[in-house]
Steps between C-alpha positions, in 0.01 A plus 500: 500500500493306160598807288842470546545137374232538204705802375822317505352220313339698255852677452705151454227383283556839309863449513483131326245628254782751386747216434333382252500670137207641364579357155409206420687140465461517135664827459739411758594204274467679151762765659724234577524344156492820335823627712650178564526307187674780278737597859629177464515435141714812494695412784613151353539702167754733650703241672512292151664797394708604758646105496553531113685855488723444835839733497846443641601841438386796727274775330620837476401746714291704245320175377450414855357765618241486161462151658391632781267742437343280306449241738317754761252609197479126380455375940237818549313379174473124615481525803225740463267283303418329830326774614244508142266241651488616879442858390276411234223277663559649878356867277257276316296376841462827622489718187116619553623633858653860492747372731595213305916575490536519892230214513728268253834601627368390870326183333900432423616493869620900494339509821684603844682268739621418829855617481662277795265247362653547155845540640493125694374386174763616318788419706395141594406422126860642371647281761275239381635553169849540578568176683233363208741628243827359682399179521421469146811655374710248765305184337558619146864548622531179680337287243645676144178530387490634147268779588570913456291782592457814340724629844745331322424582174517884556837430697679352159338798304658741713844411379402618155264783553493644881295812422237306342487262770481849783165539284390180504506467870344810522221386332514207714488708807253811423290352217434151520340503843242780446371362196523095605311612844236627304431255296576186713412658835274752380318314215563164457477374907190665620339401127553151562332499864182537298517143452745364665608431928755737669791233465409354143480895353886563702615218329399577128613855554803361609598253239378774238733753614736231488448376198520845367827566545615234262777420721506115553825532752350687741139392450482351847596818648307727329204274611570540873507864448182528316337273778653756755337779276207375449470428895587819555253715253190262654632567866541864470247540204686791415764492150766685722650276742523233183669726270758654771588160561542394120715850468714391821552134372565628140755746644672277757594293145624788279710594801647185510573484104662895518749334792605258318530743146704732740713243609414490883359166546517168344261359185 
């Protein structure tokens, strides 16, 4: 009669073991600084110079399409240095277990998922995010506020170099959120839980991955959608649902900019 309820304990307890990394704080901390701190040196770096060497004329087509290709390498290389740390100490945990790959890329959250749990989470958070997202554009509206986000940013660049701005939103939409999922979801989130409550480890994540982006107009946006993330990656404890969502939101965005490029709706 009682083996029913003691194996579905045992399995939830088994379940909230697994949302928490097998690394420890310290290396979930050391893999933070490591990534972090030259990400956003760089970042700052490159919007110095993209301030200080502005255009008013349009590239040429041949030097914007070297533009572009460029940018994909340069996105792919960047963005891909979030994914040294995760990979590296994930491997390192199990590396006396002949199984250690499978064992570190499930220790990441590429585990499987409830798909119409995953699919409620993912439309009710981009609601979430859209309404989120209009309110904070109608306040910046409303009240002039001296604030512009990297939306914006790529908009005016578009004017002056459309192809590299198709591969910059591509990187946006295909790159960015594999290798930020890792490393926020993936790493960083269940890392912290080593140490830290549900709510307080959400939070950090969150203001990390906000913080990250370098993008002070649209930091309290990005923070809502790194809580929803975050909620979403301990809910599910699965990477999938979390990325798919940071794709979807990413996409939803690049959409809008291309509209406006093409001349069918309004900046």
């Amino acid at each position: 009669m009682l083996k029913r309820p003691i194996d579905q304990h045992l399995a939830q307890e088994q379940e909230e073991e697994s949302k928490v990394a097998p690394w420890t704080m310290r290396q979930t901390w050391l893999g933070i600084g490591l990534t972090m701190i030259p990400w956003i040196a760089l970042a700052l770096a490159l919007n110095s110079l993209g301030n200080a060497t502005s255009r008013t004329a349009p590239l040429s087509f041949r030097v914007d399409l070297l533009n572009a290709i460029i940018t994909l390498i340069f996105s792919a290389l960047i963005e891909g240095a979030f994914l040294i740390a995760p990979l590296y100490f994930a491997n390192a945990v199990f590396r006396s277990l002949p199984s250690r790959t499978s064992k570190a890329f499930q220790a990441l959250g590429f585990r499987k998922s409830s798909l119409g749990r995953a699919v409620g989470y993912i439309l009710g958070f981009m609601l979430l995010i859209f309404i989120i997202n209009f309110a904070y554009s109608s306040i910046i509206t409303t009240f002039h506020l001296n604030l512009q986000t990297n939306d914006q940013v790529i908009l005016a660049r578009s004017k002056l170099a459309p192809i590299t701005t198709y591969a910059t939103l591509f990187a946006a939409v295909f790159i960015a959120p594999f290798c930020e999922e890792i490393f926020f979801r993936g790493f960083v989130f269940p890392g912290l839980l080593k140490g830290m409550p549900v709510g307080a480890a959400i939070v950090v994540s969150s203001l990390l991955f906000a913080v990250a982006h370098a993008d002070p107009g649209s930091f309290v946006v990005l923070l809502v959608i790194g809580l929803a993330l975050a909620f979403v990656r301990w809910s599910t404890n699965s990477i999938w649902p979390g990325m798919a969502l940071h794709m979807l939101n990413n996409a939803i965005g690049a959409l809008s900019i291309l509209l406006v490029m093409w001349g069918m709706m309004k900046p």
